[in-house]
N, C-alpha and C positions, 0 to 999 in steps of 0.2 A: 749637825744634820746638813749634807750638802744637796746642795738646790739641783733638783733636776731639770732640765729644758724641757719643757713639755714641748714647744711648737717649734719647727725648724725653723732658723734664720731666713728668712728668703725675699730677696726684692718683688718675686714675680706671684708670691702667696693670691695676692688680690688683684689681678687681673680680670677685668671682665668683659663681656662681649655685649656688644649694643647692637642690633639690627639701624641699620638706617631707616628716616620715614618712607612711607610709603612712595609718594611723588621721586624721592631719589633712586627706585627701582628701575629694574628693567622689566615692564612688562608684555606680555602678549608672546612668549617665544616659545614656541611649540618646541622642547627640548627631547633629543632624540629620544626614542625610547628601546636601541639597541641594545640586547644583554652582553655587555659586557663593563668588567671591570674597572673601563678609566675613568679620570674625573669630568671629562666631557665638558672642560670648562679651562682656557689656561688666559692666564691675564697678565700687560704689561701695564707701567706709567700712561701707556697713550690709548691703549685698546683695552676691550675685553672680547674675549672668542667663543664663544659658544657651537656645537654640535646639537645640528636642527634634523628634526624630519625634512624628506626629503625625497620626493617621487622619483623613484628612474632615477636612482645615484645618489651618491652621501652629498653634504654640502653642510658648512658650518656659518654662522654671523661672524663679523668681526663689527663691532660697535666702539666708537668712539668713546672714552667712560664719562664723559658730558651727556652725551647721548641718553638723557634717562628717560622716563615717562614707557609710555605704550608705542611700543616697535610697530610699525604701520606691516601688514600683510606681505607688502609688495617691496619693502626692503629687499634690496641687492644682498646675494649671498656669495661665498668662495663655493663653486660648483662647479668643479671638471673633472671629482673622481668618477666612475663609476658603480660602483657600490659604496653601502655606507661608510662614513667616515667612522672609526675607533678610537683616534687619540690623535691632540691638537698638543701642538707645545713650539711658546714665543722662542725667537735666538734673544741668549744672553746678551748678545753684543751689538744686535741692533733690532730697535723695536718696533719696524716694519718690515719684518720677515717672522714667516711664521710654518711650520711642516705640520706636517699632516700623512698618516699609516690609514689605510683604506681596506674595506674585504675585496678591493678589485687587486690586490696583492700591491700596489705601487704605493710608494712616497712622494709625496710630492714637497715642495716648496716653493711660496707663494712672497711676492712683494706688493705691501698695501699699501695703498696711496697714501701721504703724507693726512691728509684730512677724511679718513676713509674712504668707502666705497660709495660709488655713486652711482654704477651700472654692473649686473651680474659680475665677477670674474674666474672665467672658466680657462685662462692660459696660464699657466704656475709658470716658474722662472727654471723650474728643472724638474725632471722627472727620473724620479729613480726606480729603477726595476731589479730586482735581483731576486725575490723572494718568490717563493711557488707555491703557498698559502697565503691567506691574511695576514697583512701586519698590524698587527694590537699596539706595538707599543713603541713612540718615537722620542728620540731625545737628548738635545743639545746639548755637545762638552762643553763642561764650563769654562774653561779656558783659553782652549783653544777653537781660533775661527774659522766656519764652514766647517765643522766637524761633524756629523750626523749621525747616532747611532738609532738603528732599527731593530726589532725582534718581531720574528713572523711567527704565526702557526705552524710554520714548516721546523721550528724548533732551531730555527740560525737565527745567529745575530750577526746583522753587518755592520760594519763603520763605514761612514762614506766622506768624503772628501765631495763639498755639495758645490765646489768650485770647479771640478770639473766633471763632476756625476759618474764618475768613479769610484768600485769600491777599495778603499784603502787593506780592509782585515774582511775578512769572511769566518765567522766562526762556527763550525758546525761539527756535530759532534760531543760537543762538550755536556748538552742537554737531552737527554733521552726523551721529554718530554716538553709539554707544555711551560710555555715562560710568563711567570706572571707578573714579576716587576722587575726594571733596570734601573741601577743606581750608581751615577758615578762619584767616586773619590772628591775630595773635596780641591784636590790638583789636577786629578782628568787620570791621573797615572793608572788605579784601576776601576773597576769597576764590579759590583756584585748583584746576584743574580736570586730571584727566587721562586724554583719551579714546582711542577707539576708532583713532580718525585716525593715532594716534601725535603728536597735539600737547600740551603743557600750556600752559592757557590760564590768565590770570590775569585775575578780573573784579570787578568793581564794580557791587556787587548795585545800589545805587540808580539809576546811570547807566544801567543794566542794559547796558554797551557790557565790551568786553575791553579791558582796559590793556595788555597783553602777552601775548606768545603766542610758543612758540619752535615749529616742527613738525618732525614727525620727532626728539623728545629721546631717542629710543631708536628702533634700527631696527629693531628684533624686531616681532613681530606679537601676540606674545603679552604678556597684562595690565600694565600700567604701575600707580604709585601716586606720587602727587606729597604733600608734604607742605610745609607752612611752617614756617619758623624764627622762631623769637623774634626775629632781627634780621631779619626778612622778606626770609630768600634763600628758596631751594626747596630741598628734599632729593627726587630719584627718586628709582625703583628702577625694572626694567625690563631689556627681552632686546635684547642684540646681532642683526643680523644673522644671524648665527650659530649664535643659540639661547645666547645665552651669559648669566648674570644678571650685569646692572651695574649698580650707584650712579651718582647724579651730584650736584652740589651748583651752582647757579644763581645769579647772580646778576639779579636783578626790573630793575634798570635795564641790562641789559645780557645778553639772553640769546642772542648768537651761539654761543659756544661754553661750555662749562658751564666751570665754575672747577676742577673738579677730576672726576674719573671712571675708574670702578675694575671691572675685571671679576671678578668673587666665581668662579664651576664652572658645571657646564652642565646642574644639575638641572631640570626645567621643574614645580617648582610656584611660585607667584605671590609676593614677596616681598612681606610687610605691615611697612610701617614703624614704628616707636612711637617719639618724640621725648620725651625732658626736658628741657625749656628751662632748667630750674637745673643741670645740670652739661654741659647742650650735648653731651651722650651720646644718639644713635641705636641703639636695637634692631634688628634686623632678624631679623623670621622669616620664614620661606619656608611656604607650605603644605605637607604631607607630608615634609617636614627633620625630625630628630630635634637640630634646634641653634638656639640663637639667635645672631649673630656681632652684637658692637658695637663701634663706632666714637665718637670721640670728632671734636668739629669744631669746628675751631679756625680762629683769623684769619692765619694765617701755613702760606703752602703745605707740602703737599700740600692742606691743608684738611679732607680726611677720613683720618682716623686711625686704624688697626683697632687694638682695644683688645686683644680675647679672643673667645674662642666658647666656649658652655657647651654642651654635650653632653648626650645621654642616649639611648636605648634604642631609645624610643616613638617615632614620628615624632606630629608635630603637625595635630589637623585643624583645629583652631585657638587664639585666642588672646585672653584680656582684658589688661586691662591697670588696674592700681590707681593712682589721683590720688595725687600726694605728700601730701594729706593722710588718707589710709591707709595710711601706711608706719608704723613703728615705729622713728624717727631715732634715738632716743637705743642701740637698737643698728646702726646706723650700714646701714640700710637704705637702699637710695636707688632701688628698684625692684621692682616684684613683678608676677611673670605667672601666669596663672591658664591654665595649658595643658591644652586638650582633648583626652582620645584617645579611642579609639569608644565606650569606657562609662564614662570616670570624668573628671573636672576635677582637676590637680595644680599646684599653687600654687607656683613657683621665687620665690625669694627673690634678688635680687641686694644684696649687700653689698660695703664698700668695707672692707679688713682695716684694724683700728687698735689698736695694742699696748694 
């Protein structure tokens, strides 16, 4: 009789998530309550950012992450867009610089003081203007420095060169519709795209042409989010038909049918995906969920693997997310989220258990 495996092999099977105590929170933060899709929360080693209400203009925190307890009222804010702010995201390469996409159409880019902020700041280090709707969605090459990529309502994507606030590529045309996430290459080379249309495209900023494109990767109507892999497949997320939330996992030379896809329940907030490329583990939060569910992706079918779900109370109105070199390895951290709920920022801690 030969012995079946019942349970996959896997280092990351028991993974779990701990909320920090309370006193280690961020409390009192009146967190935007703009409809739209981003995480409204981006976090480095030295900060975390948050996107606040905001009378008469968008304006986001940027908070020291020592900085816990209860945010006094009268904390200094980044505040010199003019309409609200939609999407915050640190530079890779230095971790006081930090952009920001506004419905006042501009991007800005901001440098924060070594020890935070200690009086409003409303002068950003550059402003970029090109777009003629809202930009929803901002977002440092990994790679390469002062790189800038934007996506507006107006259905362009720019790249900008933030060194001299110049656009490098202007991509328009490529999208018919609404852009709902950008994701780049795990080299900067290209990058893919997931729109309104229900297509994810995959394009090559220089050529400014799509190398690939699957349409209809989910038939729901409701927001998609594509993401790239360190081996440069795709990870969706995305609604059936149905109304149903599903995964899917892509392969780039070959996207007739996706390699593997998984229908999650039938909530309708928007799944935000968060990838670590060193354990090949996928987060998946949902906006308004009270869960994170991960999956582990691996080279041998099914290809996505539900790991665990961490739970808790609050539902989420959004989410940061910390670079592994803000974790704390040597207790066997391998992940940390900084989850929003309507007035306070709470820090989950994901661990891998080891005797």
């Amino acid at each position: 009789m030969s012995f079946r495996k019942v349970v996959r092999q896997s280092k990351f099977r028991h993974v779990f998530g701990q909320p920090v105590k309370t006193e280690q929170c961020y409390d009192d933060i009146r967190v935007s309550r703009v409809t739209w899709d981003s995480t409204f929360c981006a976090v480095n080693p030295s900060f975390v950012a948050i996107i606040v209400e905001a009378s008469g203009g968008g304006a986001f925190l940027v908070l020291p992450l020592h900085k816990t307890g209860r945010i006094d009222k009268s904390y200094p804010t980044v505040c010199g867009h003019t309409g609200p702010v939609l999407d915050i995201d640190w530079c890779p390469h230095n971790d006081f610089v930090i952009a920001s996409g506004s419905e006042d159409c501009t991007v800005m880019v901001w440098q924060i003081p070594e020890n935070g902020l200690s009086q409003p700041l409303t002068e950003p280090v550059v402003v970029l203007e090109g777009h003629s709707k809202r930009v929803g969605i901002v977002t440092w090459h990994p790679t390469a420095r002062n790189v800038l990529l934007s996506a507006g309502c107006d259905n362009v994507v720019l790249i900008w060169n933030v060194g001299t606030a110049e656009e490098l590529y202007r991509l328009d045309g490529l999208h018919p519709d609404l852009i709902y996430s950008v994701s780049w290459s795990r080299d900067g080379s290209r990058f893919c795209t997931a729109c309104k249309d229900k297509s994810v495209r995959v394009i090559d900023p220089r050529r400014g042409t799509v190398v690939a494109e699957k349409e209809r990767a989910h038939e729901g109507a409701r927001p998609m989010r594509a993401i790239f892999l360190a081996d440069g497949k795709i990870f969706t997320t995305g609604f059936s038909r149905m109304s149903e939330r599903q995964l899917a996992l892509w392969d780039t030379e070959n996207l007739e049918e996706p390699m593997g896809l998984q229908e999650l329940d039938s909530s309708n907030g928007a799944l935000l995906p968060f990838y670590d490329p060193d354990t090949n583990v996928v987060y998946v939060c949902g906006k308004g969920d009270s869960s994170i569910r991960y999956f582990e992706i691996t080279e041998e079918p099914p290809y996505i693997h539900f790991l665990n779900t961490f739970t808790s109370k609050e539902p989420q109105r959004g989410m940061g997310w910390m670079p592994k070199r803000g974790l704390d390895v040597s207790k066997c951290e391998i992940a940390r989220f900084y989850k929003l709920h309507e007035r306070k920022c709470e820090p989950i801690i994901m661990t891998v258990p080891r005797k």
